[in-house]
C-alpha positions as a printed Julia matrix, in Angstrom:
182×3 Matrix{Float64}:
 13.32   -2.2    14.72
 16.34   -1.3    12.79
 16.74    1.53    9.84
 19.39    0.63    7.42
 20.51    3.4     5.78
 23.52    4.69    2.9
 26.61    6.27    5.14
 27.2    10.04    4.67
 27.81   11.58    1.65
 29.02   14.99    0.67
 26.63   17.25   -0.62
 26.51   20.67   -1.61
 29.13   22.72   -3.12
 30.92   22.91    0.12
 30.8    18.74   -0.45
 29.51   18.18    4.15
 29.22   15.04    4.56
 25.09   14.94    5.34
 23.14   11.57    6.63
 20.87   10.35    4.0
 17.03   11.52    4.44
 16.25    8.57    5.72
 19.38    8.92    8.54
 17.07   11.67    9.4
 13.88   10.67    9.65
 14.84    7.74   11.6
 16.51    9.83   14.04
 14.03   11.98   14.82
 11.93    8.81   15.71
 14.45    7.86   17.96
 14.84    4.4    15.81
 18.33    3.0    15.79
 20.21    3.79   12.74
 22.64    1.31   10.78
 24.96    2.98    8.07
 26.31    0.75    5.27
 26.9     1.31    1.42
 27.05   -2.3     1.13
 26.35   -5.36    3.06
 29.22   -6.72    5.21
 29.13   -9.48    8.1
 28.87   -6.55   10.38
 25.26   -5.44    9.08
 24.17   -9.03    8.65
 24.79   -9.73   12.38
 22.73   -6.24   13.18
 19.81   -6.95   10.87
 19.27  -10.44   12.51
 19.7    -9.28   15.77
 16.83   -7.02   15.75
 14.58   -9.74   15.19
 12.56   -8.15   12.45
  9.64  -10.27   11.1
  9.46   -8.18    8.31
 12.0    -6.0     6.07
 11.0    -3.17    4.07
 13.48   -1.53    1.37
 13.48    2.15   -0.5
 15.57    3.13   -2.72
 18.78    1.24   -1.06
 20.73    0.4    -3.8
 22.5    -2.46   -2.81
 22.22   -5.95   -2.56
 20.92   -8.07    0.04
 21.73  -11.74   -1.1
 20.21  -14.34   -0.36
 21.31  -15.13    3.55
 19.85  -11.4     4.75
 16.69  -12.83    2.97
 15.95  -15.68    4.43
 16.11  -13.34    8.06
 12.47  -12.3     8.57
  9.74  -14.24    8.92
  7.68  -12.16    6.25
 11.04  -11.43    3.87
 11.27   -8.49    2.8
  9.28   -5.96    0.27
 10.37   -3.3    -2.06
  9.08   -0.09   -3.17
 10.18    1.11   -6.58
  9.65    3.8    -9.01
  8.64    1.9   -11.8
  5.55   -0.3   -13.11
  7.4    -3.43  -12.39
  8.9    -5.0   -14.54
  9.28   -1.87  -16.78
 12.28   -0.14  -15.72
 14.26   -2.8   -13.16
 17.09   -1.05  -12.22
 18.57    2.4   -10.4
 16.96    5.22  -12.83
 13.32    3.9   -13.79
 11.65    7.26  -13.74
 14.61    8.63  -15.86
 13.93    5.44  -18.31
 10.73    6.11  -18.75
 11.27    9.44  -19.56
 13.9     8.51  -21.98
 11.7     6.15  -23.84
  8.55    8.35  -23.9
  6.42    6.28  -21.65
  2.78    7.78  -21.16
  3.01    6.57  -17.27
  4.74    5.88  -14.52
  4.5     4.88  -10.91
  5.83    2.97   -8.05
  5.18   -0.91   -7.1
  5.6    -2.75   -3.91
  6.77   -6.25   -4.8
  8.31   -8.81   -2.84
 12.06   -9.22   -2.94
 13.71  -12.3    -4.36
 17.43  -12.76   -4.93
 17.22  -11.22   -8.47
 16.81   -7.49   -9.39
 13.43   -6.17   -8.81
 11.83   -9.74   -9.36
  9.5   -11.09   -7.21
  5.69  -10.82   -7.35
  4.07   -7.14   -7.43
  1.66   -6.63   -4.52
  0.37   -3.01   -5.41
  0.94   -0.16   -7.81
  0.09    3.79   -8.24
  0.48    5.38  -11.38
  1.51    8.49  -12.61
  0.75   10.27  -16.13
  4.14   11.38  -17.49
  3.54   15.14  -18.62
  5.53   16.65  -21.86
  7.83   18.82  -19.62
  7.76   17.04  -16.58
 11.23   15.89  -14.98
 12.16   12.86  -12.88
 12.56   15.26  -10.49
  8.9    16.53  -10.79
  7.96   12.91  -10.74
  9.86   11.59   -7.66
  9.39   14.83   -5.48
  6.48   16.11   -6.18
  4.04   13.75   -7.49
  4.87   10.33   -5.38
  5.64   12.4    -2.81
  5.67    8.81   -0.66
  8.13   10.29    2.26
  5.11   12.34    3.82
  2.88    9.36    2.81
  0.11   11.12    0.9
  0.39    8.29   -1.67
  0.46    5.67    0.7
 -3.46    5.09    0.96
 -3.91    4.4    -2.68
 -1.69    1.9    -3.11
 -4.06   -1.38   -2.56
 -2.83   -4.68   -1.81
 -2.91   -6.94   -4.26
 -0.89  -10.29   -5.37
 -0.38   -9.81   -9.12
  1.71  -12.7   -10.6
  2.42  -12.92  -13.57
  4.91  -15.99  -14.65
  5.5   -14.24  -18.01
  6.6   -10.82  -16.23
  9.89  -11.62  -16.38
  9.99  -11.84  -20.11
  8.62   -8.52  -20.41
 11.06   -6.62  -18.39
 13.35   -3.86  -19.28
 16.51   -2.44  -17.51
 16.35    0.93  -16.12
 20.34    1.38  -15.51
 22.24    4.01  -13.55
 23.68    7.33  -14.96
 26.78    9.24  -14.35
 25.59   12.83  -14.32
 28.75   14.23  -15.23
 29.2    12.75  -18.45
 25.88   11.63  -18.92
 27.01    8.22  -19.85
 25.36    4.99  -19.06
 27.38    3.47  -15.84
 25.84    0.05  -16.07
């Protein structure tokens, strides 16, 4: 077992560098921790070193490419905020906001080589409210780090060879300006 994880960031108005929730979590599990913002030799040689059959990814942000993989015997699987493949991208719940979407959720797909592309094994959906935030959405309502969500998602292969056709980009924001990074 092997949690990869974003390094450090500063947070707060004081800017302390804090571990990422995740850092946290793993830690108190006693599960060894791997820090990267992006995926170097280094973290290749860790991730096939633990010997992982599977790979699961949240909300990492970054890349795997197409050597990491190939690494465990199951690949890897993705949850996402989005009904896949509304939304690909780093702010789908913000998106959907945006473009007045009725619903929302979060999918577990497999991952392929392209951005949030590979066949959808499960969703759970969300209404979106009039004044509810992606905030509201993400925290509250999924509410998927304590798992209360987790039993309704249900396990099934969706594939849908036109779904690629039908998807829409969900990219990042810079909060500051409020401009469109992608």
């Amino acid at each position: 077992v092997l949690v990869l994880t974003r390094e450090d960031a500063p947070r707060g108005r004081k800017r302390v560098l804090t571990p990422s929730e995740v850092a946290d979590a793993a830690g108190e599990h006693g599960l060894p921790v791997l820090k990267a913002n992006r995926i170097t030799e280094r973290e290749r040689s860790a991730i096939r070193a633990a010997g992982a059959e599977l790979g699961v990814v949240v909300a990492y942000g970054a890349l795997l490419g197409d050597e990491l993989l190939a690494v465990p015997r199951y690949g890897w699987v993705n949850l996402h905020f989005s009904l896949l493949p509304a939304w690909r991208g780093a702010a789908p719940v913000q998106r959907a906001i945006m473009a007045g979407d009725d619903v929302t959720g979060a999918a577990v797909f497999e991952l392929e080589a392209g951005m949030d592309t590979g066949p959808v094994y499960g969703v759970v959906t969300e209404s979106i409210g009039p004044r509810d935030t992606a905030g509201d959405l993400l925290n509250i309502r999924f509410n998927v780090l304590n798992g209360n969500n987790c039993r309704n998602i249900k396990v099934v292969l969706l594939i849908d060879a036109d779904g690629v056709n039908k998807a829409t980009i969900a990219p990042g924001f810079n909060w500051h300006s409020g401009i469109n990074t992608a």
